[in-house]
Structures are given as structure tokens and as C-alpha cells.
C-alpha positions in Angstrom: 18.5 -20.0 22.1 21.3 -18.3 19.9 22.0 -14.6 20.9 19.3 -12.5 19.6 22.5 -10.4 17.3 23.5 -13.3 15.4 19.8 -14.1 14.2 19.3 -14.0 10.9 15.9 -13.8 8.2 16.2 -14.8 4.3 14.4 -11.9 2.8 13.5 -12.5 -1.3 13.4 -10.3 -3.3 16.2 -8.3 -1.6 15.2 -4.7 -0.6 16.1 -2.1 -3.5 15.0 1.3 -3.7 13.8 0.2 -7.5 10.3 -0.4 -7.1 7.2 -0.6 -4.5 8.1 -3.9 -3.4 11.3 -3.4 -2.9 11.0 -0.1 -0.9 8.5 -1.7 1.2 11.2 -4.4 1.9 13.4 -1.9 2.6 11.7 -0.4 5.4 10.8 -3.7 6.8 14.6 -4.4 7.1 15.7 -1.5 8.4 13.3 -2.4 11.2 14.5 -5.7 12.1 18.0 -5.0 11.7 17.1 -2.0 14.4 16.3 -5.1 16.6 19.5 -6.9 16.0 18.6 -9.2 13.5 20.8 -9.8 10.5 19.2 -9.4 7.2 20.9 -11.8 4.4 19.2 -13.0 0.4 21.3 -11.1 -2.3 23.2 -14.0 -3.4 20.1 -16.6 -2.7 18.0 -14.2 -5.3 20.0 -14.6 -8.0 21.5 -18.2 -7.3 19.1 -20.7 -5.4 21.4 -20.5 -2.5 22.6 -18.5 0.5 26.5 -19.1 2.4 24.5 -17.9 5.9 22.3 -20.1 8.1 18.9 -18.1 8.8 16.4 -18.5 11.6 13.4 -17.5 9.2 12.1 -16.8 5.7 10.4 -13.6 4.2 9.2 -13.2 1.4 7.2 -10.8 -0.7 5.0 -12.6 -3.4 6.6 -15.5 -5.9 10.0 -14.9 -6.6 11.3 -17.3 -8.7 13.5 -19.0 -5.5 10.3 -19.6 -3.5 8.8 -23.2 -4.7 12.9 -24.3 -4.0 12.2 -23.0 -0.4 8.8 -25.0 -0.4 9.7 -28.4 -1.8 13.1 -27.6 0.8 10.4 -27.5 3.8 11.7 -24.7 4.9 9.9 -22.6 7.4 8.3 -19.9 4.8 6.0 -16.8 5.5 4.9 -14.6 3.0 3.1 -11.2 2.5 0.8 -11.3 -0.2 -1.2 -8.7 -2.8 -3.6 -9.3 -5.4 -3.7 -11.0 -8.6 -5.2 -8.9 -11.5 -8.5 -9.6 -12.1 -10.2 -10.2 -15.7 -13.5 -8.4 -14.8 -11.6 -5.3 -13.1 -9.1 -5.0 -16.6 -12.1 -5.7 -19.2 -13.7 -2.5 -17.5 -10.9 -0.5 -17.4 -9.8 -1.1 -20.7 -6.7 -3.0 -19.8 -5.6 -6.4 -21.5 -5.8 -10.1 -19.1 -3.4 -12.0 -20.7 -2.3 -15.5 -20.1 0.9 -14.4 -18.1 -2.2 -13.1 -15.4 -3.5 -16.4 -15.4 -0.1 -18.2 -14.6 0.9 -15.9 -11.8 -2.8 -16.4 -10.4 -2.2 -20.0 -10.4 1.5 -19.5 -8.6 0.2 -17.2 -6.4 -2.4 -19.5 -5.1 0.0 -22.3 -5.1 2.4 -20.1 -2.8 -0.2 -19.5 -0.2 -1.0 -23.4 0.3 2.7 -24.0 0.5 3.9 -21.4 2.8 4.0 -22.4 6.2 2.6 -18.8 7.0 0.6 -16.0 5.1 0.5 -12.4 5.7 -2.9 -10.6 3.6 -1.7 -7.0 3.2 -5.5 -6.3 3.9 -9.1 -7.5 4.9 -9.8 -6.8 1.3 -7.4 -9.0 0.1 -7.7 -11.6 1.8 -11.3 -12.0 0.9 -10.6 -11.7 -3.0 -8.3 -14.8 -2.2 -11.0 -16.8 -0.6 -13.9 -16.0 -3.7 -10.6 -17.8 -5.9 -10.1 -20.8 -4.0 -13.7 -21.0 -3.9 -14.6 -20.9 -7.9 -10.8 -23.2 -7.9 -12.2 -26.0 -5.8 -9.7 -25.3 -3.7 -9.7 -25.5 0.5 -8.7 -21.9 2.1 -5.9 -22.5 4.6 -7.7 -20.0 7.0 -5.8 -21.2 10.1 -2.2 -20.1 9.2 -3.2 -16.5 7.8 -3.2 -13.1 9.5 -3.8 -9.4 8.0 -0.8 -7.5 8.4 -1.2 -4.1 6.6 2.2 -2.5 5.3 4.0 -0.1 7.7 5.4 3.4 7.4 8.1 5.3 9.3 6.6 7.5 11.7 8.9 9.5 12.6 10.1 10.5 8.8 6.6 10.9 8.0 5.0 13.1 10.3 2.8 16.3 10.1 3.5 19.9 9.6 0.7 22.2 9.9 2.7 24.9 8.7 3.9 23.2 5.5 0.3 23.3 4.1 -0.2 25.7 1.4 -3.3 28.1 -0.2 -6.0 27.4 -1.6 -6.5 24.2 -0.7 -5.0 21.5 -2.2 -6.1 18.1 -3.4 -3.3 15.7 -4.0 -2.5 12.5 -5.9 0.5 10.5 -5.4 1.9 6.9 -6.9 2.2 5.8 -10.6 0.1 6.9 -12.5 -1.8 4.5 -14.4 -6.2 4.5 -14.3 -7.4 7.4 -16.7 -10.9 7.0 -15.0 -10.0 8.6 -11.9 -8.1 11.8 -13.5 -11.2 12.6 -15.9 -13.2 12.2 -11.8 -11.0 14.8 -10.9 -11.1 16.6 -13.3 -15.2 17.0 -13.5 -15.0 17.3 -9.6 -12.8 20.2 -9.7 -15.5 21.7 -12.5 -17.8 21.6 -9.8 -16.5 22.8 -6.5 -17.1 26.1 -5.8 -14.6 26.9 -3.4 -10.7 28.2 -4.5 -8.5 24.8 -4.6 -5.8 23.8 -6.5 -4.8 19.8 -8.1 -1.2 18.7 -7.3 -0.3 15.2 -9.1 3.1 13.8 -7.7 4.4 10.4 -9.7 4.9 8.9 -13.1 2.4 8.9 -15.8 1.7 5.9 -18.3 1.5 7.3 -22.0 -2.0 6.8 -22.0 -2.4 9.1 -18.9 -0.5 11.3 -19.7 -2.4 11.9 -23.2 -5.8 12.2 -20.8 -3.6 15.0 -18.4 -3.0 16.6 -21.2 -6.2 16.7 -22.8 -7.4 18.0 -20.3 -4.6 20.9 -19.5 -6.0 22.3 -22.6 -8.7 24.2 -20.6 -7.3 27.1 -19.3 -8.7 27.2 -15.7 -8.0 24.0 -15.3 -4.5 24.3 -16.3 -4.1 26.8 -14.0 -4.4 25.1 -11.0 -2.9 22.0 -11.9 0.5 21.0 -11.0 2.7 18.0 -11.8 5.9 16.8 -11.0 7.3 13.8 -12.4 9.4 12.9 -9.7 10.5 14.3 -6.4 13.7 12.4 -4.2 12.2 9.8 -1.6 13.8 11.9 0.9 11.7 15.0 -0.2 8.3 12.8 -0.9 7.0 13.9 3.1 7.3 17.5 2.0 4.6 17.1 -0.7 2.1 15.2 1.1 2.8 18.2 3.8 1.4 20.5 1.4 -1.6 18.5 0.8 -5.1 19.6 1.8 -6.6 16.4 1.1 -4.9 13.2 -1.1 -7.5 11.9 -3.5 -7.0 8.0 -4.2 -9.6 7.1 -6.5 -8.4 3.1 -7.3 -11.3 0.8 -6.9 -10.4 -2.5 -5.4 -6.8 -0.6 -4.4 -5.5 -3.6 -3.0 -3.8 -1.5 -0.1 -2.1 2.2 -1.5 0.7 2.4 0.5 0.6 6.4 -0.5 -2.3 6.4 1.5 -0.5 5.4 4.9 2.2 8.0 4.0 -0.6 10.9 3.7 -2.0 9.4 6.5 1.0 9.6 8.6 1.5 13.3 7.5 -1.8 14.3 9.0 -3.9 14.2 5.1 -6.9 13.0 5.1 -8.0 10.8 2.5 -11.4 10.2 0.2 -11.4 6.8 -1.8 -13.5 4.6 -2.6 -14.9 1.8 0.0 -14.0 -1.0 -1.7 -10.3 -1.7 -1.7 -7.8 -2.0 1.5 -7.4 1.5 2.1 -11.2 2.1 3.7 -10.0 -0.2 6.2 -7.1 2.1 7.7 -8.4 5.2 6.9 -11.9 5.0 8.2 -13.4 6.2 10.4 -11.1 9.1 12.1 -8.5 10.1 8.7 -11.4 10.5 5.5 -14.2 9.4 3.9 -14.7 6.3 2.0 -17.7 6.8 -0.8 -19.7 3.9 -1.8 -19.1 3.0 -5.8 -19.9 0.6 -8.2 -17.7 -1.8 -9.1 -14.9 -0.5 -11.6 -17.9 2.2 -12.1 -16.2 6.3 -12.4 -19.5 7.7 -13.1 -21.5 9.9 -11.9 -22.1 8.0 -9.1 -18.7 7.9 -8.0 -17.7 11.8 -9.4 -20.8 13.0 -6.8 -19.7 11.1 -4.3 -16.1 12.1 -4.3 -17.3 15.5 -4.5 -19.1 15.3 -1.4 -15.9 13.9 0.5 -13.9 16.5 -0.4 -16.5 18.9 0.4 -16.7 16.9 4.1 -13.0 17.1 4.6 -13.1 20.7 3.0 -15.5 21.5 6.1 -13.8 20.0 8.5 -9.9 20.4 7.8 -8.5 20.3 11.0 -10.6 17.6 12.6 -10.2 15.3 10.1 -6.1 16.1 10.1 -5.6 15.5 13.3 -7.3 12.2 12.5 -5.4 10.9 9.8 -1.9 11.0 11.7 -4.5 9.1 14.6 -5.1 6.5 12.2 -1.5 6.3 10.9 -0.4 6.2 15.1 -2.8 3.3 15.0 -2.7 0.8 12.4 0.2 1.7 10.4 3.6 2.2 12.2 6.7 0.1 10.8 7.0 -1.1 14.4 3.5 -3.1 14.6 4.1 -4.1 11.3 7.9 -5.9 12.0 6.0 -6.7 15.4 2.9 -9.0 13.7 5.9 -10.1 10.8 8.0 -11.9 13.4 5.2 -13.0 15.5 3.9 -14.9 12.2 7.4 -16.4 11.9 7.8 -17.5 15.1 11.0 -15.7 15.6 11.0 -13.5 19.3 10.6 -9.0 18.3 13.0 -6.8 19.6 15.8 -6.4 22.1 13.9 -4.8 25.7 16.9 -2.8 25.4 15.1 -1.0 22.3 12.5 1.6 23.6 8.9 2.2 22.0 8.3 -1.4 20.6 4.5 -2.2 20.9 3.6 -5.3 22.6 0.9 -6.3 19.9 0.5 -9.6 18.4 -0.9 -10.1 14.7 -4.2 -10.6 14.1 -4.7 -14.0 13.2 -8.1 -14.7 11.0 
């Protein structure tokens, strides 16, 4: 075998700080290159073609290189999300176009042409099996594994004292699903106990015409913060201050703000449906049974009551979160189940703290 240093994985699209994807990419790599492995796919993005030999392939959805890779029977693995879905749009107001259909149909193609594919959760995984199904199409069950996203535990970590008064229920990500704002925002009508609404991230214009509407009424302005945008660097402060992060996506095909509250010791309500029940229950939250793609009253009550459990039981269910985080969602078991998938060996034994887990093939 060649020296574990000189090792080397194709990653595509090449980590970035630009967008989720790429930061998720980013902490990937910083991970296997703290295992002495050689990251390489800047010049392979935007050409077709890379100088370097590699000893694997790693890639994140269907960028544009991958079907090269394929018909090149190259040894490919691949983490994969969801495809939007028509039924989930139509209720939320939001438009399926033909460009959804066409990166459905690529995504699926990607998945029976890799060689390997990572699910980034349970959840996922099974949306892709009710598509092959109405396609026609067999599932490739026997070269899958769930391998949920990983966060750094060590830069994300808990700090009691950080927490502020009253209590605080946080929202982080881009902005996007009016439906769970107005939930919110009737929620915090009803609770009866001082609290306060701190919204961290970007807004879409349509959002932000809702947050707005809705800062009209003066109590509700009052405690109701937002900030636009905070340094990555800075972004465990604010979960720190959190009481409780509220993630009301339905069918959230992971959150990876939910792992980072978890890691800081919040604990989280959302919804069950969606990848993040599956991490955060049953020590760091509550997950409250819904409707599909449903905000009403059903969901607003039982939101309510989550935050009213957490509310109850603060430090318990705190203490739980980072316990959940410690569990499923370090970087390291993540880069662990990654290279395990590919074949390729995990770290140096000269590196201390790596977990000797295996991914969990389904």
C-alpha cells in the first residue's frame, strides 16, 4: 500500500465557504487532511480533469463532472439530499418547474451509477426508495449507508453561562418558509411565560414582508431580534445564547443548524417528519407529530407544547442535546463512515480520539 500522506480523494464541488454545500465540504476536508490525506478537485471542477492521481472520489450531489467520472468507471461515492418535491411546493406556495424534474431524473441517475451512496438521513433515504418505486426503477439497497453530516465538536460546544434572560427561542439558516414564522409568531401570542424570538440568517423577500408584518405589533416587536448575518466564526456564540432553537421545516431533509444547536447544548422542537427527529430524539428535544406540509393549528399547539416541555425542563434536556451531538454527529464518525464507504483505510493511530465505528450500511 502507498504511504497513508501521499493519499489522495477527488472531492467535487471543491469546498468554499460560499454556500451550505460547500461549507459542509469544507469541514469534511479539514478532517481528512487532519488524517494525512491530500485533498485535490479545483482544477477537475472547472475542466473535466485533474494533474494528481487520487485513491477515491467524493462527491456531493451532481456536479456537472460526475456522469464523466461514471461512464470513466471510476470508483465514485456520493452523499446525497433531496429532490424538491411537487406536492411539498404546491402547498407551500412555491413553483415545480421543469428544471426540478431534470435534476430529479440526474439525481436518480447518479445514485444507480455511483459505486457508493451516502443518504444524509433515514428520511431521505426513504423519499428515494417511494421515487424509484412510482419510476419503475430497482433500489440499489446493497451499496447505500446513512451517514448524517458532521459538526466540529470542539468549536461548537456549550456554554451555560452564555445563555441569556428571558428565555430565548432561536431560529437559524436561510430564511425561506413563511409558514413556520406566522407558527412562531401565534406561539409566542400564547405562551404565558417571559421569552424572547432571536432569528439569525438571511430572509427571502417574501419572508421578510411576513417578519415585517408582523413587527407591526408592538409586543411582538419587542422581543424580536434579527440579525442578518453574523461571521462563521461568531455563529457558536448565538446558538450559546439560545434557550431552545425552533426548526419548524417539515420534511427538513437534515438541518444541519440543528446539529450545531445540538452540539452547543440547545435543544430542539421540530417536527417528526424530516431527518432531524432522527438525531435529536430522544435525549436533545421534542419532535411533534404534523400533517404533511400542514402549519395549522395542529402543528402551532403542538410546537407550543414542546417548548413548554423544554421550557420545564431546561437543563435536562441541555445536557441532552450536546449527548446527542457527542453521539451521532461528530465530524470524526462522519469522515470515519465516509472512508469506510470508499474503501480507503481512516486515520493515522498516530491521531488520538478517532472512533472505531463503521457506517451503517442499510
Amino acid at each position: 500500500m502507498e504511504h497513508f500522506h501521499s493519499m489522495r480523494i477527488l472531492m467535487s464541488p471543491p469546498p468554499s465557504k460560499r454556500n451550505s454545500i460547500g461549507i459542509l465540504l469544507t469541514r469534511v476536508a479539514h478532517e481528512m487532511r487532519r488524517r494525512g490525506y491530500k485533498i485535490t478537485g479545483g482544477l477537475f471542477h472547472y475542466l473535466g480533469f485533474d494533474l494528481s492521481a487520487w485513491q477515491g472520489v467524493f462527491v456531493f450531489g451532481t456536479p456537472r463532472w460526475l456522469p464523466k467520472l461514471i461512464r470513466d468507471h471510476r470508483a465514485v461515492t456520493i452523499t446525497i439530499g433531496r429532490p424538491e418535491i411537487r406536492e411539498e411546493d404546491e402547498a407551500l406556495g412555491f413553483p415545480y418547474l421543469v428544471e426540478h424534474e431534470v435534476q430529479e431524473a440526474k439525481m436518480a441517475e447518479a445514485i444507480l451509477g455511483a459505486s457508493k451512496v451516502a443518504f444524509i438521513s433515514h428520511y431521505v433515504k426513504n423519499v428515494w426508495q417511494e421515487i424509484f418505486a412510482k419510476r419503475g426503477l430497482p433500489f440499489p439497497e446493497e451499496k447505500t449507508a446513512i451517514v448524517h453530516h458532521g459538526v466540529d465538536l470542539t468549536r461548537f460546544t456549550p456554554d451555560p453561562s452564555q445563555r441569556t434572560e428571558p428565555f430565548v427561542i432561536g431560529m437559524a439558516g436561510q430564511f425561506r418558509r413563511t409558514q413556520g414564522l406566522q407558527a412562531i409568531f401565534e406561539i409566542s401570542r400564547r405562551l404565558q411565560f417571559p421569552h424572547s424570538l432571536v432569528l439569525v440568517g438571511s430572509m427571502t423577500p417574501e419572508y421578510r414582508r411576513v417578519f415585517d408584518a408582523g413587527m407591526i405589533n408592538p409586543d411582538l416587536s419587542a422581543r424580536t431580534t434579527h440579525i442578518p448575518w453574523v461571521p462563521a466564526e461568531e455563529l457558536p456564540n448565538y446558538y450559546r445564547q439560545m434557550s431552545c432553537f425552533y426548526h419548524p421545516n417539515i420534511g427538513e431533509p437534515f438541518g444541519i443548524v440543528v446539529a450545531e444547536a445540538l452540539a452547543c447544548g440547545v435543544p430542539v422542537v421540530c417536527p417528526r417528519y424530516g431527518g432531524p427527529a432522527e438525531f435529536v430524539l430522544p435525549y436533545g428535544g421534542v419532535a411533534v407529530d404534523t400533517t404533511n406540509w400542514d402549519y395549522g393549528e395542529m402543528f402551532i399547539s403542538g410546537m407550543e407544547q414542546a417548548i413548554l416541555q423544554i421550557h420545564a425542563r431546561l437543563e435536562a434536556y441541555s445536557a441532552g442535546a450536546r449527548q446527542q451531538a457527542e453521539r451521532l454527529l461528530s465530524i470524526e464518525s462522519c469522515v470515519d463512515a465516509y472512508l469506510d464507504l470508499m474503501g480507503l483505510p481512516r486515520a493515522a493511530t498516530s491521531i488520538d480520539g478517532i472512533r472505531e465505528t463503521s457506517c451503517e450500511l442499510r
